[in-house]
C-alpha positions in Angstrom: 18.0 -35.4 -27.5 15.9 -33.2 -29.7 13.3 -30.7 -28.8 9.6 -32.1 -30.0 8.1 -30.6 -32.8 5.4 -28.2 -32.5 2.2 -29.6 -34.1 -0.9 -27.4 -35.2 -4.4 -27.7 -33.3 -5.4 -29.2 -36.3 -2.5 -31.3 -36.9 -1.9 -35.3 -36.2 1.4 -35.9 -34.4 3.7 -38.2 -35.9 5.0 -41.5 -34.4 1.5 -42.4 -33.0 1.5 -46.3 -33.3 -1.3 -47.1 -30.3 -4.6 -47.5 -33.3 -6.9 -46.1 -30.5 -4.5 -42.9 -30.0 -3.8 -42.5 -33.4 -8.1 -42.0 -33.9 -8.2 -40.0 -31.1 -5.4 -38.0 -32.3 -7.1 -37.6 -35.6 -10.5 -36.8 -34.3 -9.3 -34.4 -32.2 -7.4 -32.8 -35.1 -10.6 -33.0 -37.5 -12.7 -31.4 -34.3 -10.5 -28.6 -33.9 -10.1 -28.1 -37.9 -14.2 -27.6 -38.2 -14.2 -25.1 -34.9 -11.1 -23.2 -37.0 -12.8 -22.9 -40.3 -16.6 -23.1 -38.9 -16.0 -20.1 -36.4 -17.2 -17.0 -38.2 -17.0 -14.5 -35.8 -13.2 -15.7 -35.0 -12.2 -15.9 -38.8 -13.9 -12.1 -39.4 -11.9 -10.4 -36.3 -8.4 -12.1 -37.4 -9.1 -10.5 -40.7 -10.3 -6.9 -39.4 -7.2 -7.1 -37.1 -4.8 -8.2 -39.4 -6.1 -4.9 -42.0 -6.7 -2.3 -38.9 -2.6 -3.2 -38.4 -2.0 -2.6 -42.1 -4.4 0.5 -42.2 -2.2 1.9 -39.1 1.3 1.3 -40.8 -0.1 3.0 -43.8 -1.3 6.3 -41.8 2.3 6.4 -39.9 4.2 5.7 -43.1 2.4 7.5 -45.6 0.4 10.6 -43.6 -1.2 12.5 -46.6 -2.3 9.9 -48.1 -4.0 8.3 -45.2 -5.4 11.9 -44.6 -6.8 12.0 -48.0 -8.4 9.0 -48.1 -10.3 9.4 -45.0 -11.8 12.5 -46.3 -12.5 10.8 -49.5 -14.5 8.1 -47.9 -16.1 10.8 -45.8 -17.5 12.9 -49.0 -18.4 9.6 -50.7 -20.4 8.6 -48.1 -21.9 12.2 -47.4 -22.8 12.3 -51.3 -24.3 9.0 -51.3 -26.3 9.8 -48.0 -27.6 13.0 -49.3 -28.1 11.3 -52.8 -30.4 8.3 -51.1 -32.4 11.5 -48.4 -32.7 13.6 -52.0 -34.2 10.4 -53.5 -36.6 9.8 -50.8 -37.8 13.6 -50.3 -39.0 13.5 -54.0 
């Protein structure tokens, strides 16, 4: 005997031969598939998540570099904030 094969949320099992099953199957696939791509907030934290653990590996693998980068971004945003303040003032 076999062990069953994991099926995605938004997956259809195989083998369904029941008509009514088999729509509720899909339905429930098609449901869940809308929630996964139709969830914003979800999609945007698996991303942010997925590049703060990139970001993190970088800084322990590659320390100067992750150094000098920060304070790159640091003076580019400093130099466009006093840029945008010295445009204002005038």
């Amino acid at each position: 005997m076999s062990a069953p094969i994991p099926v995605p949320r938004t997956g259809v099992p195989l083998g369904i031969t029941d008509p009514v099953e088999k729509a509720r199957a899909e339905l429930k696939a098609t449901l869940a598939a809308i929630e996964e791509k139709g969830n914003l907030p979800r999609r945007v934290g698996r991303a942010t998540q997925k590049r703060v653990t990139r970001l993190r590996h970088f800084a322990r693998t590659e320390p100067v570099a992750a150094t000098a980068a920060v304070v790159g971004a640091a003076a580019a945003v400093g130099l466009a904030v006093w840029g945008a303040i010295r445009l204002y003032v005038r």
